[in-house]
Structure formats: structure tokens, C-alpha cells
C-alpha positions in Angstrom: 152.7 126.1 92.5 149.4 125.0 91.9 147.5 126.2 88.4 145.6 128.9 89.3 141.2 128.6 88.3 139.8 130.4 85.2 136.7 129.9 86.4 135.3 128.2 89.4 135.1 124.5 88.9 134.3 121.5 90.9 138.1 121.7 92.2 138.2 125.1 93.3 135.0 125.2 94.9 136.5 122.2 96.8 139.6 124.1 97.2 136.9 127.3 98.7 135.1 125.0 101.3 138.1 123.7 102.4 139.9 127.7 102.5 136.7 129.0 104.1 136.8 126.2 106.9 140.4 126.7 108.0 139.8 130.8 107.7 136.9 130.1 110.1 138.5 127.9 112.3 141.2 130.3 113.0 138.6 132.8 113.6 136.2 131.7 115.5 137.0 131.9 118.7 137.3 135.4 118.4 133.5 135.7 117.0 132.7 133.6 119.5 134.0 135.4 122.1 133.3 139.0 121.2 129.3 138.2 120.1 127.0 140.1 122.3 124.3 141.0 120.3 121.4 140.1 120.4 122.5 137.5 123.4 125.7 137.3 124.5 125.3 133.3 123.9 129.1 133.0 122.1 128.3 131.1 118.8 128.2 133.1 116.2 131.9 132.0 115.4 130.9 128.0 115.9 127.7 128.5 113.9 129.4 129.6 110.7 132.9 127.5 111.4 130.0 124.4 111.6 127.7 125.3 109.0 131.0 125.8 106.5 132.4 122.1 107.9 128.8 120.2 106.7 129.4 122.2 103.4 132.6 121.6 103.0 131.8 117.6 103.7 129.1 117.2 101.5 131.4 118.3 98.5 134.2 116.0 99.7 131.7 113.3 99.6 130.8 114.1 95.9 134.8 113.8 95.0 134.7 110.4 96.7 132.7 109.1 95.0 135.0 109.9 92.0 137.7 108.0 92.9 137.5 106.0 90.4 137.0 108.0 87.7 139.3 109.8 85.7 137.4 113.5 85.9 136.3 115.4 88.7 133.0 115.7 89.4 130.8 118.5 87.0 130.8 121.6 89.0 127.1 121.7 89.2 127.5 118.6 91.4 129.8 120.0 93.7 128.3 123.4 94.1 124.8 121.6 94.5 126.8 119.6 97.1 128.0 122.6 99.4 124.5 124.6 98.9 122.9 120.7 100.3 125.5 120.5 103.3 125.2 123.8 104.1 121.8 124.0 104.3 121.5 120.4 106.4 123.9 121.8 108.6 123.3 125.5 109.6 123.4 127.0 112.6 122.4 129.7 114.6 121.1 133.0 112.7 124.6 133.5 110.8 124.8 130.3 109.8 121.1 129.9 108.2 121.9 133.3 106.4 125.1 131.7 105.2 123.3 128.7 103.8 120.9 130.7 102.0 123.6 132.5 100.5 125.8 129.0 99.3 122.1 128.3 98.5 121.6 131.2 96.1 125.7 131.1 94.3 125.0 127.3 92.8 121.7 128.3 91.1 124.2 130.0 89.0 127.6 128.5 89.5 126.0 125.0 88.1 125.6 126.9 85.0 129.1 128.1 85.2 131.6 129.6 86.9 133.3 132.7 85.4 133.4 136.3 85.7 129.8 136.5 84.6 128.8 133.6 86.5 130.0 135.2 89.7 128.8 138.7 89.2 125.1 136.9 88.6 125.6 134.3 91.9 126.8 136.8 94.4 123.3 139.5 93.4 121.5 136.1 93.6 122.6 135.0 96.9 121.9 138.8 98.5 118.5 138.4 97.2 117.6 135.1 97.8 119.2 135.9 101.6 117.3 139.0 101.7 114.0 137.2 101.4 114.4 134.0 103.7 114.3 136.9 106.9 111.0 138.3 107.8 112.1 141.2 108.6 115.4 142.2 107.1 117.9 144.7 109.2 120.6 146.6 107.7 124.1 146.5 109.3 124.0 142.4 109.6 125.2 140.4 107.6 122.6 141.1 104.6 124.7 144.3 104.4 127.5 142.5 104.0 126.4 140.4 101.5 124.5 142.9 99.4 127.7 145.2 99.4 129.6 142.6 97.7 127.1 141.8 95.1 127.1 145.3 94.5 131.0 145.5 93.8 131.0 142.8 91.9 129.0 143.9 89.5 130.7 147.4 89.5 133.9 146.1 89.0 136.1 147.0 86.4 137.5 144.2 83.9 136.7 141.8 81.3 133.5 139.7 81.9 136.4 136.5 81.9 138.4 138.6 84.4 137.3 136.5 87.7 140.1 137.5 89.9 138.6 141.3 89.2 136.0 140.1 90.5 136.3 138.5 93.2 138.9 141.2 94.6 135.8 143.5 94.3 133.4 141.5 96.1 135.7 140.9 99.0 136.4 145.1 99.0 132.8 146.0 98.8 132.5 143.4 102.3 135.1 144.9 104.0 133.9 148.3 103.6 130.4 147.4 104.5 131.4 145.7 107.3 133.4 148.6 108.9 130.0 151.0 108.5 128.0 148.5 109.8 128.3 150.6 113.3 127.0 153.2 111.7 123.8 151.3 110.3 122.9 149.4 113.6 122.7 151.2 116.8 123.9 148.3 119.3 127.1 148.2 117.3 127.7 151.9 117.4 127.3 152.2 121.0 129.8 149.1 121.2 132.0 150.6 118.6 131.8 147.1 117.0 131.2 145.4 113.6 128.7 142.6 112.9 130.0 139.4 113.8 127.7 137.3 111.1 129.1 140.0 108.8 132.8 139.3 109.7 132.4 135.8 109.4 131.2 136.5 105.2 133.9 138.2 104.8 136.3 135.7 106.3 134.2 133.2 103.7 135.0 135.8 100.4 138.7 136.5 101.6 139.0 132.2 101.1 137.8 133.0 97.9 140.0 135.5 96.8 143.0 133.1 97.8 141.3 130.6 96.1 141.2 132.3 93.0 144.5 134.5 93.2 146.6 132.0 95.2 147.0 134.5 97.9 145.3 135.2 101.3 144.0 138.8 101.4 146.6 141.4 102.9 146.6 141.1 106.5 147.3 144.4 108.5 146.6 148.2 109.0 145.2 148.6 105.2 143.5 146.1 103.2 144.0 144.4 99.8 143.4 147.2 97.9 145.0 150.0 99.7 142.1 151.4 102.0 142.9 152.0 105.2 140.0 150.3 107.7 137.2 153.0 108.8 137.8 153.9 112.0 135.2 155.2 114.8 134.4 158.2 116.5 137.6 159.1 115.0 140.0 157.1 117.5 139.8 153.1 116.5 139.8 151.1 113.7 136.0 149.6 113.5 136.1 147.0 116.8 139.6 147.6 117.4 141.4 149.5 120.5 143.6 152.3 119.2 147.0 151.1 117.9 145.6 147.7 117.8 146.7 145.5 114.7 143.6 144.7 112.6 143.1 141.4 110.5 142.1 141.6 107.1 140.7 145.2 108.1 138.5 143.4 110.9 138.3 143.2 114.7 141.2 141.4 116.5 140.5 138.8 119.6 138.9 140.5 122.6 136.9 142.7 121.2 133.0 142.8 121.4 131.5 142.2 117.9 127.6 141.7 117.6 126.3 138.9 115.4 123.7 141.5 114.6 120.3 140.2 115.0 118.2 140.3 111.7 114.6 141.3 113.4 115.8 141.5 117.1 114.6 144.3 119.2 117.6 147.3 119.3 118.1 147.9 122.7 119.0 144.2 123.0 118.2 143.7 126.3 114.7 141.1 126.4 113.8 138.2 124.2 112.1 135.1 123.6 113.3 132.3 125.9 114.4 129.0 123.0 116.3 129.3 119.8 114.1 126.5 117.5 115.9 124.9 114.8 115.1 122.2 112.6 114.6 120.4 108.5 111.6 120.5 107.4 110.6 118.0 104.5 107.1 120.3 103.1 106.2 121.9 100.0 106.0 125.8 99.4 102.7 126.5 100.2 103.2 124.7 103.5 106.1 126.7 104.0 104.2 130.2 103.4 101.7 129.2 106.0 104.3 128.0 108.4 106.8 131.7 107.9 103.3 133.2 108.4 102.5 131.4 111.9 105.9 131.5 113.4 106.6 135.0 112.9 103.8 135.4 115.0 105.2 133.3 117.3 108.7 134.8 117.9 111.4 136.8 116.5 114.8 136.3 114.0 112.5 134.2 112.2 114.9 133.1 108.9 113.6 130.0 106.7 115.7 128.3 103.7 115.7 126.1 100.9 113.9 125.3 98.7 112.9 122.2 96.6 111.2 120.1 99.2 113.7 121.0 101.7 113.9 123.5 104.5 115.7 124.7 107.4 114.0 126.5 109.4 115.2 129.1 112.8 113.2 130.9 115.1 113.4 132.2 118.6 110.4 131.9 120.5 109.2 132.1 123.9 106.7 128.7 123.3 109.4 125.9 121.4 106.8 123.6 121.4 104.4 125.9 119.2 107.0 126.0 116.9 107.7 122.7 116.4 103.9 121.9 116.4 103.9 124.6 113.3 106.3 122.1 112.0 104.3 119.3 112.4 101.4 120.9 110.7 103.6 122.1 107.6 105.2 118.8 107.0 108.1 116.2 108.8 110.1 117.8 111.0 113.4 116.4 112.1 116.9 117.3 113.3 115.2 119.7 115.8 117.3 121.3 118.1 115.9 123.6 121.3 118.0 125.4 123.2 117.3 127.4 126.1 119.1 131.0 126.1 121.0 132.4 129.1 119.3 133.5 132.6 120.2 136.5 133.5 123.3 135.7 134.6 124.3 134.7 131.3 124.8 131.3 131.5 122.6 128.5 130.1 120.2 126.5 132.4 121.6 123.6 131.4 125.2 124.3 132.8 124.0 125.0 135.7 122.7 121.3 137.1 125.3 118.7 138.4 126.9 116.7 135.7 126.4 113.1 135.2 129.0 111.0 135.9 128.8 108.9 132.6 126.7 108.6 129.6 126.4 107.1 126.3 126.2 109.0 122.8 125.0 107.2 119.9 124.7 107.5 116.4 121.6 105.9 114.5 120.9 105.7 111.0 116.6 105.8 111.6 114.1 107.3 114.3 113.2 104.0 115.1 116.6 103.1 116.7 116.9 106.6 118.4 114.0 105.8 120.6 114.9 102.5 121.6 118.6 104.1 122.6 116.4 107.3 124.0 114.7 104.6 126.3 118.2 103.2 127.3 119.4 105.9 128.1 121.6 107.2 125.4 121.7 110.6 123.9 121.4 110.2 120.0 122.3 112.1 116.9 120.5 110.4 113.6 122.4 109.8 110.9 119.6 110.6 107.8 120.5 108.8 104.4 123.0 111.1 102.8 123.3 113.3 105.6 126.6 112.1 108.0 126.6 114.5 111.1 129.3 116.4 110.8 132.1 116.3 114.2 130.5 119.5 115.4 127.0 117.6 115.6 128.7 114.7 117.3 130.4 117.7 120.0 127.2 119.1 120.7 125.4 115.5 121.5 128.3 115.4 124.0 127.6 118.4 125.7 123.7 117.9 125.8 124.8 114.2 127.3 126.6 116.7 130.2 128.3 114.2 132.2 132.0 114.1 133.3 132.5 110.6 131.0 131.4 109.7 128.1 131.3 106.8 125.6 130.8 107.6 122.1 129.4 105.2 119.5 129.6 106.3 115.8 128.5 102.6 114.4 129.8 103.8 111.2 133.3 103.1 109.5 132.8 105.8 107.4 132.6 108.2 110.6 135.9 107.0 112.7 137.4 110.4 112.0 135.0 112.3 112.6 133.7 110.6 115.6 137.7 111.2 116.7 137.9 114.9 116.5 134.5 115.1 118.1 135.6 112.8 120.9 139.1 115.4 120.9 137.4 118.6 120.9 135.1 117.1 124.2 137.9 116.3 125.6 139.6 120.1 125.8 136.3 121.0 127.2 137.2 118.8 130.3 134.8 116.0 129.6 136.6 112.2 129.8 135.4 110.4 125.9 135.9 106.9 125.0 135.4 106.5 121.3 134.3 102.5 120.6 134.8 102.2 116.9 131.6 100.8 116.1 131.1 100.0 112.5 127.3 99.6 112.4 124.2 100.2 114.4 123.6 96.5 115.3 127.0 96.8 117.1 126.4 99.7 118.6 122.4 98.2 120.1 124.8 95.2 121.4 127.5 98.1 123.3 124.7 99.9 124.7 122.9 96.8 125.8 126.0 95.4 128.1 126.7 99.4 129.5 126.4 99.7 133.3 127.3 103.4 134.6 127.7 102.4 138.0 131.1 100.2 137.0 134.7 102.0 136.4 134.9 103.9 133.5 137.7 102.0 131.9 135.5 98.7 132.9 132.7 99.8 131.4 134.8 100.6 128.1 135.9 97.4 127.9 132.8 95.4 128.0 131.4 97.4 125.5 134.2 97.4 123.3 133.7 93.5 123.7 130.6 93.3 123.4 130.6 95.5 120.0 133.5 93.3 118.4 131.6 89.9 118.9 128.5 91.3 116.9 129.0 90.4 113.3 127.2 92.7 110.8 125.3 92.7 107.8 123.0 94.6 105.5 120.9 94.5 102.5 121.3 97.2 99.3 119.9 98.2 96.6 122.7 98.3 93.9 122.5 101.5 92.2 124.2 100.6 89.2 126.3 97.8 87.2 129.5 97.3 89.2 131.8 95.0 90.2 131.9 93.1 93.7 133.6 91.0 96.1 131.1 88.0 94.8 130.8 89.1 91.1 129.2 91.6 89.0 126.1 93.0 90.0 123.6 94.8 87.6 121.3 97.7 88.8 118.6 96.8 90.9 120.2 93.6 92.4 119.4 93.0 96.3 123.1 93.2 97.6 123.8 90.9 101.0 126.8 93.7 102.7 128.9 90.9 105.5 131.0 92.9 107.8 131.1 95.7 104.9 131.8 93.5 101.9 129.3 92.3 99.5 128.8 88.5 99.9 125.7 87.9 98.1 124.1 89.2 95.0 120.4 88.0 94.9 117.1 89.1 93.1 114.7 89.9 96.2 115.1 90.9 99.9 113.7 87.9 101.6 116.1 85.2 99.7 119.0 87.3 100.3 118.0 87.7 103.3 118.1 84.2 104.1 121.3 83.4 102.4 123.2 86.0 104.8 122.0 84.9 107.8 122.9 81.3 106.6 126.6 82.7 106.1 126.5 84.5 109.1 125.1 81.7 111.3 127.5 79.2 109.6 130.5 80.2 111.8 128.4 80.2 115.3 125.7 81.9 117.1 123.3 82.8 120.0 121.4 86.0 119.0 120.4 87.6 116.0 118.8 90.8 115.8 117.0 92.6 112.6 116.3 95.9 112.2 113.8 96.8 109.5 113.9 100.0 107.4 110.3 102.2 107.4 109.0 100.1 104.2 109.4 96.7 105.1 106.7 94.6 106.0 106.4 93.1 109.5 105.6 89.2 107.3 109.7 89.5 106.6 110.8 89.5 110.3 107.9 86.6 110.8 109.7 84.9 108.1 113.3 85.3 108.8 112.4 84.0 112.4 111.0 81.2 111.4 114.0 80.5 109.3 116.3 81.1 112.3 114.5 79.0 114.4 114.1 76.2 112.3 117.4 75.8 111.2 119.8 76.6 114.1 118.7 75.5 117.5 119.2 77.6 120.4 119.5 81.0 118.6 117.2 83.7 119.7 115.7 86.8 117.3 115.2 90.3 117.9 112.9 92.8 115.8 113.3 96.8 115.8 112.2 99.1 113.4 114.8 101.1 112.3 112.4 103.8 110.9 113.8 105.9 107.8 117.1 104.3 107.5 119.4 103.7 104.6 119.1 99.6 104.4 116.0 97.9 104.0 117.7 95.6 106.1 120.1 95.2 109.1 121.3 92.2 110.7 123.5 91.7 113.7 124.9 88.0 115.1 126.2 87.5 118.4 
């Protein structure tokens, strides 16, 4: 049996992401299909399950990069890692609230992670959650959260006593959850629960097992001996009478709101797009911009901190709100989506499929326009920030065609590229991963696609196409460490062949050169370059004339690649 945490460290806030993830995951189709409050849109469940996933990655990625090492990572790193992933990848109202909350708990857990710690985090988060809503509304998910701030610091026990704690927390959710009916009229009428609320609690409940080793009780009385508060004296909160509840919450089937945070009660009109987006802008920016979009719309929530926002808002005019975006810094990763008609479903479903499409993953805005103006729906892959699968699933569904051909050109994102492609594919849409390893490949797939061939046809050429493109790019090396072709020191220009480094220079234009000389060694007939958002237009010049000097019969290509990882990509075909 495992050694139970003290306090929460880097690996049990590892071991929480990945607890929280798989509680939500079993979950959330029932939050999914129960939400009807304030639009019976069915993602409350997938907003939290998704938001949790980019958390839970981000803090993986931290351990990774510990291989190596004999220690795992400082728990400031990690729980600066989950608040980061959380944030870049929230969705919907619940999950922005969730973020803020992840948000709030490491500006204390980095300082540490006991009893104290916790008690401190969890009144931090409920505040700092509080205040990201322009207009708060009790019996949502604040409540929730608040509630278990509250029992946390209420609870009985030594200030080292964390599983006292965290016992407490997870009671004072529960209870606020079941009297959330009572606090919001939609849910009363409905005889239902939050949904954003239940979802929280799901997330505390993985840390009670995290700390204690055991799941919460599941069944007609919680962890701590309280029988669930039922309704107008029949039901248990959200359930049917002599239904089974979960954890003291609603079982599948059962309407549960998401509970909107500044939604109108009756529930019935609203503004037209949900807005979404990051937002790169400093504070005052981001005072003006709260100011002008809670003019614009409702469920206005706004997150982060530090140079970094996300941002959610429904609105009736999406392009106002980006434009409001614009104004207050760079916007990016914006996401519109159109709510249901009155019959409930979105526009979007409505029109006729397309028979096949292409999804693509680029690392800059550059390349997302030149595969826009192909014809390929993008997701950009921002320098530290991997979509997570659930990005890659809903770039499938805006695609909406019966086949499609995915593109990850990243190694690193093969498996998650392959559950996205999996989860399409139980959704009755026909996906064909290519495992491209790089963008150059992926430029070279898309340029050889033809829809109006047979699927399998089409794959193939691709495939083909993608395999003959050898790929290379330039790095900064970050710090003194040994390589395939020798020790490099912090600084060097690093020459990356097919993923390995195979030259170590000084500058970007000689190494430059000396890869392409590698690469053109063994055979050639095109090369393309795509240059990051600070390189100078005289290095293309220069590398062309290099090209076509010294190999005869080899043609160049030049893209900007926009804000992209690599100064420097290079593809040979």
C-alpha cells in the first residue's frame, strides 16, 4: 500500500489531478446530461472533466522533465503547474470558476502544503473565485466552494492534522451542495443541485482519497455519517425517491443545473455566443476590459493573473467581445460558440456534414492561416501549452464532416492525438490519425490531400507524402547538457534532424546552413523554411541562396510561422 502524504507535495498533487480526472470522467456524462440551467447546452460535465485533463497535463509535464533526476519536482512547481494548465485550459463557466479556484490553492500550497497550508488555500481560492464573477450568485458553485473553506477552517484537529482537514472541506461541499435548491430558485423548482457545484465536490472527494487512501463513502449517507438533505420532504437532493445516491449527490438521469453565476432566474432568454479566449494584457487593461464586457453580456467570469487571463462571457455581439480583446491586449485561443435555437440544438448541427476534412495542429498563427486557406481546421499549439485530447475532439467536431484526417505533427502528441481521434470516432465520425512528427510534415500531408478521392486513398498519399519529408529545427539550448553530437553549453544554437540534435553551433544562420547541408546530403527536391515571429526576412534570403547555389534543381519555400517555439523549421522532400 502506498505511503500515505503528510502534507501535499509535488506527488500527491500529481496523485490529486490524476484522482480528480478519473472521478470526473466517470461523472460526467451524468453532468452533462442532467445540466439545464442556464441553457440546456450539456457541458457542464465536459467543461470540468477538460479543464481538470489540461491541469492534470501540465503537472505531468513538470515530472517529465524530472526524469532524470533523482527528486521530484518542488511542490511549488507542480502546483504552479496545475493552476497554469488549468487556467490555459478552462472551459465553459464551471470550468473558469474551477481554474480560478486551482488558481487561488498554489498561491499557498507553493509555500506549503499542510494542515495550515490547506486551511489558508481553500479561503483563498473562495475569494479569489468570488471576485473573478461580476456578479456573484449564491447556490453555484461559489457556494460550494466557500462552504468548504469554511469547514476547513472550523475543523477540529491539530494544525499538522491534514486528513481533518480535508474530510471537513469535502463535508462542508456536500452539505452546501444539497441546499443549493434552496438558495437558487431554478434548482428548487427542478428539485436539483448545481451541476458546477457537484463537479467541486467530485474534485475534493479525489482529494480526500488522495490524502486518506480511500474514496469518500458511496451510498445513502456520506463519509461522516449525514444522511443527504432531501427535498420537499420526498427525495434525496436531485434524486427520485428510493434512488441510490453517489457520494450524497444526484445519480444519472437526473436534471442538475450548472447554475449560472449572473444569469437571469427564470432561465428562459439569453445572449446568443458563449466567448472564450487567453488574453496576454496587464491589470489595468483587464479592469477596463471586465468593465466593457459586462456591458456587453452576461456570466461575465475573468481569471489569472500575472500577465495572463482567461477570459468568458456570453454575449449577444461575439465580435464586440473579442474587439474588447483586441483593445486590452493579444487575444488568442478564442473560441465562439453559438447556443441552441429554440429547439435546443446548436446551428451548427444542423447543416449537412462534409464528407471529409483535414484537422491540423500548428505550433504558430502564421501556419494556421496558411492551413485556414487550405482548407484545414486548426488548433495552435502555443509554446508550452500542448492542446490537451479534448481540444483536438472539439477541432473535429467544428471540422463537422463524416471523415476526417487528423495531423498532430508532434511526436510528443501521438497519444493524445489517439484518444482524440477514439473519442471522434464513438461520436460516428470516420478519423485517420497520420502520425506526423512536425509541422513541415504535416504542410507536405496537407499539400498532396484531395477530398474528392477514397478516403483510404487519400490516407495513403498523405501518409506518404508526410514520411518522405525529413525534419529539422533550430533551439536554443537552455542549459549545459549532453547530446547526440556532444556537450552543449547554455545558449548554443542547437541543429534538431528528425528529433535528434546533429549540430551544436554559435549562431542561427551557420547552423542553419550546416543542417540543410546534412539534410540535402542524402537527396532532395524541395525545401521549405518556416521562420519564427523574430527572425528576419535577410535569413530566408540567405539560406536560399545557399540552397540554390549549392544543390541544383532544389526549390525553397518561405512561411512565417508566427509565435512558434523554433526560430527555425526546415522540411526536405
Amino acid at each position: 500500500m502506498p505511503q500515505l502524504p503528510d502534507d501535499l507535495d509535488a506527488v500527491a498533487v500529481r496523485t490529486w489531478c490524476s484522482l480528480a480526472l478519473e472521478a470526473l470522467g466517470r461523472e460526467r456524462a451524468e453532468i452533462d446530461a442532467i445540466n439545464v440551467y442556464p441553457i440546456a447546452d450539456g457541458d457542464t460535465g465536459t467543461n470540468l472533466y477538460l479543464t481538470v485533463e489540461s491541469a492534470a497535463a501540465a503537472v505531468e509535464a513538470v515530472f517529465a522533465a524530472h526524469e532524470t533526476g533523482a527528486t521530484a519536482p518542488a511542490t511549488a512547481d507542480a502546483v504552479r503547474a496545475m493552476a497554469h494548465g488549468a487556467l490555459i485550459g478552462a472551459r465553459g463557466n464551471s470550468g473558469t470558476i474551477l481554474a480560478q479556484l486551482l488558481r487561488g490553492m498554489a498561491g499557498v500550497l507553493a509555500d506549503g502544503g499542510d494542515a495550515a497550508h490547506l486551511r489558508r488555500a481553500l479561503t483563498r481560492a473562495a475569494d479569489a473565485a468570488r471576485r473573478a464573477v461580476a456578479h456573484p450568485v449564491e447556490g453555484t458553485v461559489l457556494t460550494v466552494a466557500a462552504a468548504a473553506a469554511e469547514a476547513a477552517e472550523g475543523a477540529e484537529g491539530g494544525e499538522s492534522d491534514l486528513r481533518t482537514v480535508v474530510h471537513a472541506a469535502y463535508a462542508g461541499a456536500l452539505a452546501a451542495l444539497a441546499k443549493t435548491p434552496e438558495q437558487l430558485a431554478v434548482l428548487g423548482r427542478a428539485g436539483v443541485v448545481d451541476a458546477g457545484g457537484r463537479g467541486l465536490v467530485a474534485v475534493l472527494g479525489a482529494l480526500v482519497e488522495t490524502v486518506t487512501g480511500q474514496a469518500p463513502v458511496r451510498g445513502p449517507r456520506t463519509a461522516h455519517g449525514k444522511a443527504p438533505t432531501p427535498v420537499d420532504g420526498g427525495s434525496v437532493v436531485g434524486l427520485p425517491v428510493g434512488g441510490t445516491p453517489v457520494e450524497g449527490v444526484p445519480a444519472a438521469g437526473v436534471p442538475v443545473g450548472e447554475g449560472p453565476l449572473d444569469c437571469p432566474e427564470d432561465g428562459v432568454a439569453g445572449p446568443a455566443f458563449e466567448v472564450i479566449y487567453l488574453l496576454e494584457a496587464g491589470d489595468e487593461q483587464v479592469a477596463r476590459l471586465r468593465t466593457r464586457l459586462d456591458a456587453l453580456g452576461d456570466s461575465l467570469v475573468v481569471v489569472g493573473g500575472d500577465g495572463l487571463w482567461h477570459v468568458h462571457v456570453h454575449v449577444d455581439d461575439a465580435g464586440a467581445a473579442v474587439e474588447a480583446g483586441v483593445e486590452a491586449g493579444r487575444p488568442y485561443r478564442i473560441r465562439i460558440t453559438h447556443f441552441a435555437t429554440e429547439s435546443g440544438h446548436d446551428l451548427r448541427v444542423q447543416a449537412e456534414p462534409a464528407q471529409r476534412a483535414v484537422v491540423v495542429v500548428v505550433p504558430g498563427d502564421g501556419l494556421a492561416g496558411l492551413c485556414t486557406e487550405a482548407g484545414a481546421t486548426t488548433v495552435i499549439a502555443r509554446p508550452g501549452e500542448p492542446p490537451a485530447s479534448g481540444e483536438l475532439v472539439d477541432a473535429i467536431r467544428r471540422a463537422h464532416a463524416r471523415e476526417v484526417v487528423l495531423l498532430p505533427n508532434d511526436a510528443a502528441l501521438r497519444h493524445t492525438a489517439a484518444a482524440a481521434a477514439e473519442q471522434a470516432r464513438t461520436e460516428g465520425v470516420r478519423v485517420a490519425l497520420v502520425p506526423t512528427r512536425a509541422a513541415v510534415q504535416g504542410i507536405a500531408a496537407l499539400a498532396v490531400h484531395e477530398p474528392d478521392r477514397g478516403f483510404d486513398e487519400d490516407v495513403v498519399a498523405m501518409t506518404a507524402a508526410a514520411g518522405a519529408t525529413r525534419y529539422a529545427e533550430l533551439a536554443v539550448a537552455e542549459r549545459q547538457s549532453w547530446t547526440m553530437a556532444g556537450i552543449c553549453q547554455a545558449g548554443d544554437i542547437l541543429g534538431l534532424i528528425d528529433g535528434d540534435v546533429a549540430v551544436i553551433g554559435a549562431d542561427v544562420p551557420a547552423t542553419a546552413r550546416t543542417v540543410l547541408d546534412r539534410m540535402l546530403a542524402a537527396g532532395g527536391e524541395l525545401v521549405t523554411l518556416v521562420l519564427g515571429e523574430d527572425v528576419p526576412d535577410s535569413l530566408a534570403d540567405a539560406l536560399e541562396e545557399h540552397v540554390r547555389e549549392g544543390y541544383l534543381a532544389v526549390d525553397t519555400v518561405v512561411y512565417r510561422g508566427g509565435h512558434q517555439r523554433a526560430p527555425l523549421l526546415i522540411g526536405v522532400e
